[in-house]
C-alpha positions as CSV (number, residue, x, y, z in Angstrom):
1,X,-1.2,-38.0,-9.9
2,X,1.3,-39.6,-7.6
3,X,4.6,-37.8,-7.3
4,X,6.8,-41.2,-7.6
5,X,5.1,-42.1,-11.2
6,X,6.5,-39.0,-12.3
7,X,10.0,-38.6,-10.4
8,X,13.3,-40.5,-10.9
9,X,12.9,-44.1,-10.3
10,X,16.3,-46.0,-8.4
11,X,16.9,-42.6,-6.6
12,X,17.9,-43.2,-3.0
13,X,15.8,-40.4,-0.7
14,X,18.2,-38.6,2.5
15,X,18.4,-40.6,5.4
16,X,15.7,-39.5,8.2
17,X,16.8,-36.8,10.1
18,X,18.9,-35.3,7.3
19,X,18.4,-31.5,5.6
20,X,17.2,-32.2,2.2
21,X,19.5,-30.0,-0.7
22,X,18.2,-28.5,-3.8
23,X,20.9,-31.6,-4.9
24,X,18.6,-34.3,-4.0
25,X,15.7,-32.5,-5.1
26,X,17.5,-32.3,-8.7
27,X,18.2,-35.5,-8.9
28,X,14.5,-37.2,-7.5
29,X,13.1,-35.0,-10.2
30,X,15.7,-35.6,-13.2
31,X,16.5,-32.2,-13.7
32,X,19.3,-29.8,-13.5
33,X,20.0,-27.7,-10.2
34,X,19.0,-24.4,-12.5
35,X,15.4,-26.1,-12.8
36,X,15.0,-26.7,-9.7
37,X,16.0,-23.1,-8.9
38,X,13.9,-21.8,-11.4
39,X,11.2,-23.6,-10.4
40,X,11.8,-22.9,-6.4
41,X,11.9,-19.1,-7.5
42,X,8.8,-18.8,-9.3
43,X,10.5,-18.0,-12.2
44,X,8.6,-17.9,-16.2
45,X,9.9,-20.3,-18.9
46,X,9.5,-23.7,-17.0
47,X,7.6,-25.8,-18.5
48,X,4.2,-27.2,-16.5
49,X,5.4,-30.5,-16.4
50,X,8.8,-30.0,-15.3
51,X,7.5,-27.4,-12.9
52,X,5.2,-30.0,-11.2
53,X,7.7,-32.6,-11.1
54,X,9.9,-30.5,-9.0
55,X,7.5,-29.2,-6.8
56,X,6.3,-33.0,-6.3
57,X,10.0,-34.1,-5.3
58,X,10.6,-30.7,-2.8
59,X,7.2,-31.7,-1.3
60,X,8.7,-35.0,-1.1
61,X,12.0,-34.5,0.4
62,X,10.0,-31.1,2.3
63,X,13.1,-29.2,0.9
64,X,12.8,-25.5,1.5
65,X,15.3,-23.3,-0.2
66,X,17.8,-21.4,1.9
67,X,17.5,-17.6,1.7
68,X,21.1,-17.1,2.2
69,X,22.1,-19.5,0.0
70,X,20.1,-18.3,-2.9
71,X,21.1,-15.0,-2.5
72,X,24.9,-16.0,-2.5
73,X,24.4,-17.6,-5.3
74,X,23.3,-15.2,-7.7
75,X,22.9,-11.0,-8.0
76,X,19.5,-11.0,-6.0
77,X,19.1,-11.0,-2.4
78,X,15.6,-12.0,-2.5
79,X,14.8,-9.3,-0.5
80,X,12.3,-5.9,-1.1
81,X,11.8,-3.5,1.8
82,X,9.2,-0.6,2.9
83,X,10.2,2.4,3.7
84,X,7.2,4.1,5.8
85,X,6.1,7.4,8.5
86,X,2.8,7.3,8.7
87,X,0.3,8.0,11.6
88,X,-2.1,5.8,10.9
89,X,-1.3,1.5,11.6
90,X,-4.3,0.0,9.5
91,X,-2.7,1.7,6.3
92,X,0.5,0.1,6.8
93,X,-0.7,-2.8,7.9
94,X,-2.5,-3.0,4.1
95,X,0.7,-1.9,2.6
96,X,2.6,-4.8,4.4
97,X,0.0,-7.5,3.7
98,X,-0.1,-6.6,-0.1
99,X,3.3,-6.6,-0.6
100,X,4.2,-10.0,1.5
101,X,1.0,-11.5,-0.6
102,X,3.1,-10.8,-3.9
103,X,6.6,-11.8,-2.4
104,X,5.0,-15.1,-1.1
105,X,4.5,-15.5,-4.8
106,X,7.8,-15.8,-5.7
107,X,9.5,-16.9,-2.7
108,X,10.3,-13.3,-1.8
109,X,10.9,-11.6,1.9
110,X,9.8,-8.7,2.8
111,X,11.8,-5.8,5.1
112,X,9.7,-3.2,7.1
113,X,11.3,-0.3,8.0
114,X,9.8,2.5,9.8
115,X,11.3,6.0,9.2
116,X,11.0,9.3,11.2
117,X,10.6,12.0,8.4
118,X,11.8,14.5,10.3
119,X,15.0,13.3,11.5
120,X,17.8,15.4,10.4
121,X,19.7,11.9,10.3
122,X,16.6,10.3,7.4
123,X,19.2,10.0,5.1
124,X,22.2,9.0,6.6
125,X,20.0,6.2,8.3
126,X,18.8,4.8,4.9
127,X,21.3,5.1,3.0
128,X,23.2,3.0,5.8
129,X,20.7,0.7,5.9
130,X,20.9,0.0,2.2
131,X,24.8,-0.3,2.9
132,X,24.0,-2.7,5.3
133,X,21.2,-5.2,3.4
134,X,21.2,-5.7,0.1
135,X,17.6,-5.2,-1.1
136,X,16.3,-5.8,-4.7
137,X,14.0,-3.1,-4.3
138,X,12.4,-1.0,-2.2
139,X,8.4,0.4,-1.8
140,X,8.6,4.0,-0.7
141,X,4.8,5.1,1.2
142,X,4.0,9.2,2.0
143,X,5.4,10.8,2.8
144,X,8.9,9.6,2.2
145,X,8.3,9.3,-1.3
146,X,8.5,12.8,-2.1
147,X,11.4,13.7,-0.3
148,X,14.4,14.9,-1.9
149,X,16.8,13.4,0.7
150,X,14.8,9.9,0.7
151,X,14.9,9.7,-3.1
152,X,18.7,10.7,-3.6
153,X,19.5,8.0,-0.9
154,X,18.2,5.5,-2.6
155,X,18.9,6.6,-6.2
156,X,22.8,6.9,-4.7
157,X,22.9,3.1,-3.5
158,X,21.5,1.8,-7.1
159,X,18.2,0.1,-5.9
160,X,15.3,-0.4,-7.6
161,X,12.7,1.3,-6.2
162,X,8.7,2.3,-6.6
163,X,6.4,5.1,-5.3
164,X,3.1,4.5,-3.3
165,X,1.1,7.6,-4.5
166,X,3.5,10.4,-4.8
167,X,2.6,14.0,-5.5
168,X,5.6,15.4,-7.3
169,X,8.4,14.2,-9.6
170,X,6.0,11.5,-11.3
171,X,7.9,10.6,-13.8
172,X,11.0,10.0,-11.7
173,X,10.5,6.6,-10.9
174,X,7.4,3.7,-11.3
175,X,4.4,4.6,-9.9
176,X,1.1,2.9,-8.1
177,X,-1.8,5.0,-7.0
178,X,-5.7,6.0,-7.6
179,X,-7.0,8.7,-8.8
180,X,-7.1,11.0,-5.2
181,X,-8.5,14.0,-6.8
182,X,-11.3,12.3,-8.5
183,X,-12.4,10.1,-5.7
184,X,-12.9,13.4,-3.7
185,X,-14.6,14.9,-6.8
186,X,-17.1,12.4,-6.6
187,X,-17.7,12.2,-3.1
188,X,-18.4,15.7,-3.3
189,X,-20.9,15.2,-5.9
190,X,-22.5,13.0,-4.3
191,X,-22.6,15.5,-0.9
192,X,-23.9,18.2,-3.3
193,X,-27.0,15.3,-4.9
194,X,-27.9,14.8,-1.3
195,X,-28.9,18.8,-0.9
196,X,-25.7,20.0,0.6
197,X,-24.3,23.4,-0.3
198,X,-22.4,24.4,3.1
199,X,-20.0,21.5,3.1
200,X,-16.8,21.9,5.5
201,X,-13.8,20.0,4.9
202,X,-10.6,18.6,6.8
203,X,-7.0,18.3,5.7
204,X,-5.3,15.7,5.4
205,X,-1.3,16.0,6.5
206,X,0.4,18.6,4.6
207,X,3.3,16.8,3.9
208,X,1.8,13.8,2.2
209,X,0.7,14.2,-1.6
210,X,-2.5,13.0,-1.1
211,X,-4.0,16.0,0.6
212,X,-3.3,18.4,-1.5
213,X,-5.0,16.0,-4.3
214,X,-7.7,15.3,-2.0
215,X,-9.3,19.3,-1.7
216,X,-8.1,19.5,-5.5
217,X,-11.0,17.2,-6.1
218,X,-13.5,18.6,-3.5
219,X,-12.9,22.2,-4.6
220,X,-13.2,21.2,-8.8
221,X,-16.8,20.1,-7.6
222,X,-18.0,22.8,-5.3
223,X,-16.9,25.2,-8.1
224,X,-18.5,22.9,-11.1
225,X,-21.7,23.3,-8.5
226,X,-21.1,27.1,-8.7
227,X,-20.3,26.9,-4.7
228,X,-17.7,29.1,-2.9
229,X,-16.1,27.2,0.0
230,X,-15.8,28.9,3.1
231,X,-12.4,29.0,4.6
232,X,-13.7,28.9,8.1
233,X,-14.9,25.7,7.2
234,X,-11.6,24.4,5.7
235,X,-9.9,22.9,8.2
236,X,-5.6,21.8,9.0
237,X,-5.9,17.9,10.2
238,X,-3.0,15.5,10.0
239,X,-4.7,12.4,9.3
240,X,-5.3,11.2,13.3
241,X,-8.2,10.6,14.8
242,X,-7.1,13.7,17.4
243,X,-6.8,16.1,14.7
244,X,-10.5,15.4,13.9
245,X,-11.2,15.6,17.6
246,X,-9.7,19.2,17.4
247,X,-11.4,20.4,13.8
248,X,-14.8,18.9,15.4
249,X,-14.9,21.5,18.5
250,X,-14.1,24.0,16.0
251,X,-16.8,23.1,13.5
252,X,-19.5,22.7,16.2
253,X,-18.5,25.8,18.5
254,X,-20.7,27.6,20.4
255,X,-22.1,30.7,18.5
256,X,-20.7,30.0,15.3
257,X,-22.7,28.7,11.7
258,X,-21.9,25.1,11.4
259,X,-22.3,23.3,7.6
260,X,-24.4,20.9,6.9
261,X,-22.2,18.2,5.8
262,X,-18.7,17.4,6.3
263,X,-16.0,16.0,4.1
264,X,-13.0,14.6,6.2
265,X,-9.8,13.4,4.0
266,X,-9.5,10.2,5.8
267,X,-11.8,8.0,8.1
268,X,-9.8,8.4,11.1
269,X,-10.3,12.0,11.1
270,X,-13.7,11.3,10.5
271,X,-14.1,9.2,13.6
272,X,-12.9,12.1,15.9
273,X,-15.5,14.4,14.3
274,X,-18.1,11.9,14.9
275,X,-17.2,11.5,18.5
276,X,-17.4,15.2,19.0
277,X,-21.1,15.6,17.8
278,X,-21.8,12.7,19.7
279,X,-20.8,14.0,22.9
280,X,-22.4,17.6,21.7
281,X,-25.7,15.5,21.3
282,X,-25.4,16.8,17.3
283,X,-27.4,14.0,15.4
284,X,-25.0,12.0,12.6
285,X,-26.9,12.1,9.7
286,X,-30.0,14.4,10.8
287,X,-28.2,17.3,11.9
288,X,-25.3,16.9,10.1
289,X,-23.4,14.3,7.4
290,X,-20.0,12.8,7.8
291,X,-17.8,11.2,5.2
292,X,-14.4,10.0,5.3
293,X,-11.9,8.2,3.0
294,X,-10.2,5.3,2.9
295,X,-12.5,2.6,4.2
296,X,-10.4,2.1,7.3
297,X,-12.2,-1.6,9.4
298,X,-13.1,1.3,11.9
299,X,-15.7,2.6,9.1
300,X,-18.2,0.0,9.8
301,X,-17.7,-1.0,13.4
302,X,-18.8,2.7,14.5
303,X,-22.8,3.6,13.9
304,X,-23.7,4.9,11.9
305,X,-21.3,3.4,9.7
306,X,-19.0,5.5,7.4
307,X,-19.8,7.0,3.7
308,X,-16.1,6.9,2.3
309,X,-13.9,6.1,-0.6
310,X,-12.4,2.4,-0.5
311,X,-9.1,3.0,-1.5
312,X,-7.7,-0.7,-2.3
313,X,-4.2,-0.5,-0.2
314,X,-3.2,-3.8,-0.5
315,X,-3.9,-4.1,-3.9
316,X,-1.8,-0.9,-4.6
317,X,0.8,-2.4,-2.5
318,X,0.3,-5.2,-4.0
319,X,1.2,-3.9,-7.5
320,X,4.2,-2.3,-5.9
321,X,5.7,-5.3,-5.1
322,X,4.9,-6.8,-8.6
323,X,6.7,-4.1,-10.8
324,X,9.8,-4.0,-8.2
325,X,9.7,-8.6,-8.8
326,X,8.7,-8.6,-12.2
327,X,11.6,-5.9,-13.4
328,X,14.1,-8.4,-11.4
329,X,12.9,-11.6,-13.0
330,X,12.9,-10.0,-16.3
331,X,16.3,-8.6,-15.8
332,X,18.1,-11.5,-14.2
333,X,16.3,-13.6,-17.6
334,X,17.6,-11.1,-20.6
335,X,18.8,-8.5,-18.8
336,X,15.6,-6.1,-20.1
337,X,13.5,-3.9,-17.8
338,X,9.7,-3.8,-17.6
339,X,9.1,-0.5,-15.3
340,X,5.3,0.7,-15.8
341,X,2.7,3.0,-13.6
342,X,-0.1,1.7,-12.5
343,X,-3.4,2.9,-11.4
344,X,-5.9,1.7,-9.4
345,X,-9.7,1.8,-9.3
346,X,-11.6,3.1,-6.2
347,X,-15.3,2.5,-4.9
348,X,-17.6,5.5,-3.2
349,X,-19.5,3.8,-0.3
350,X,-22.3,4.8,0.4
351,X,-23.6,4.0,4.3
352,X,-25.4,6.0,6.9
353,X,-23.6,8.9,8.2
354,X,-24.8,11.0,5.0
355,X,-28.1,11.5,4.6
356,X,-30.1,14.3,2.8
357,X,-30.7,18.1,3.9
């Protein structure tokens, strides 16, 4: 179909060189500036035909709407941010890419904002920053979104916002996660089908939710198994690959019983445990097994690769984005809200660093 069998006919196009308006695109296409509006902000309740026609005359006149002038001219900004303090750059760098792939959707922008959770200052500075930008929503990652100060912030300014996996408060606001606990459960179970009995296991940080759900899991299954774990082979990490440096040389000291398999709560930890045993000439999966979670791209580019728990970031990001949009589409329509939790699905990958007693 050719756009100009479907547009205006007798419409004059801009002069070259000159900005195209959401004006001329209204009147190429025949419709009303709200249309075109609609239309440019991926809004529902446009009909296909009328939706293509405008899209056909902005393609046309390569009209691309104005951020500040959208936002001036209505109650959204067109802007959701992300809140984050985390150690670890490949999970925020799913978190951003899954988010920015749902506001690309409907014509969205996306703020990053790193935080320092220990700041005495961490709320002053967001609640300032919210002062400053107008945000129609923002995504709040662990650990920030289960602190107090962090939520009241927030809650004070009167913006939208959505939790990334929190541990506490679950009702207080919409949700996204997967099911921590029984992704470690499983893992476990698997550990335990493989022969393993003496089964150490790292920490994740003990400020984000997720590690506490983490050794729920791994501790329903040993018992299930009628094991005991040994808390000299529990072990405090913080979710970097130099806390798993430091719980290796304490698994594999000299003198001391070692397990047979290991369970850390995230891959990076993992890859510091792995590096150890290397060096100790400790064979990965003869002597012992390694497993991580979260599929970080290091899982695979390290031998032998990394049996862990795909934890779909984006996707959960992803979603994020889509209840903080779809609640202001839906509001700004009929003024109703749409909040819902969401949860995820996760994958056990099985590779080589676990192998059989």
């Amino acid at each position: 179909m050719k756009a100009s069998s479907e547009l205006k006919p007798g419409v004059n196009l801009p002069a070259s060189g000159t900005v195209s308006t959401i004006n001329d695109v209204a009147r190429l296409a025949g419709v009303s500036i709200k249309t075109v509006s609609r239309v440019m902000n991926n809004e529902p309740n446009v009909r296909a035909e009328t939706r293509v026609k405008v899209q056909e005359a902005a393609n046309l006149l390569h009209y691309r709407p104005n951020l500040l002038a959208r936002s001036l001219a209505g109650a959204r900004s067109f802007l959701i941010g992300i809140f984050y303090d985390n150690p670890n750059p490949s999970y925020i760098n799913a978190v951003q890419n899954g988010a920015i792939r749902r506001c690309r959707e409907s014509s969205y922008h996306l703020l990053i904002e790193p935080q320092d959770a220990h700041s005495p200052d961490l709320e002053r500075n967001i609640a300032g920053l919210l002062a400053t930008i107008r945000l129609d929503g923002v995504i709040l990652t662990p650990p920030l979104c289960d602190m107090a100060v962090v939520l009241h912030a927030v809650e004070a300014a009167g913006v939208p916002y959505v939790r990334i996996s929190p541990f506490l408060n679950p009702g207080r606001s919409p949700i996204v996660r997967m099911d921590e606990a029984r992704a470690t459960y499983e893992m476990t179970q698997h550990l335990i089908a493989m022969g393993h009995r003496d089964i150490g296991f790292v920490l994740g940080h003990p400020e984000h939710g997720g590690t506490h759900l983490r050794y729920q899991g791994f501790t329903k299954a040993l018992s299930e198994a009628g094991i005991t774990p040994r808390p000299d082979w529990v072990k405090q990490g913080f979710f970097s690959y130099e806390s798993g440096v430091e719980a290796g040389k304490s698994f594999f000291a000299e003198g001391k019983p070692r397990p047979s398999a290991i369970f850390s709560s995230n891959d990076y930890m993992a890859f510091g445990i792995m590096g150890v045993a290397q060096q100790m000439g400790i064979r990965i999966p003869e002597d012992i097994s390694i497993c991580g979670f979260d599929d970080a791209p290091g899982s695979i580019l390290i031998w032998p690769h990394v049996t862990t728990i795909r934890q779909p970031v984006e996707d959960i990001a992803y979603a994020a984005a889509d209840i903080l949009l779809a609640k202001a589409e839906v509001e700004d329509e009929d003024g109703t809200k749409r909040d819902t939790d969401r949860l995820l699905p996760f994958e056990l990958i099985k590779r080589n660093s676990v192998g059989p007693v």
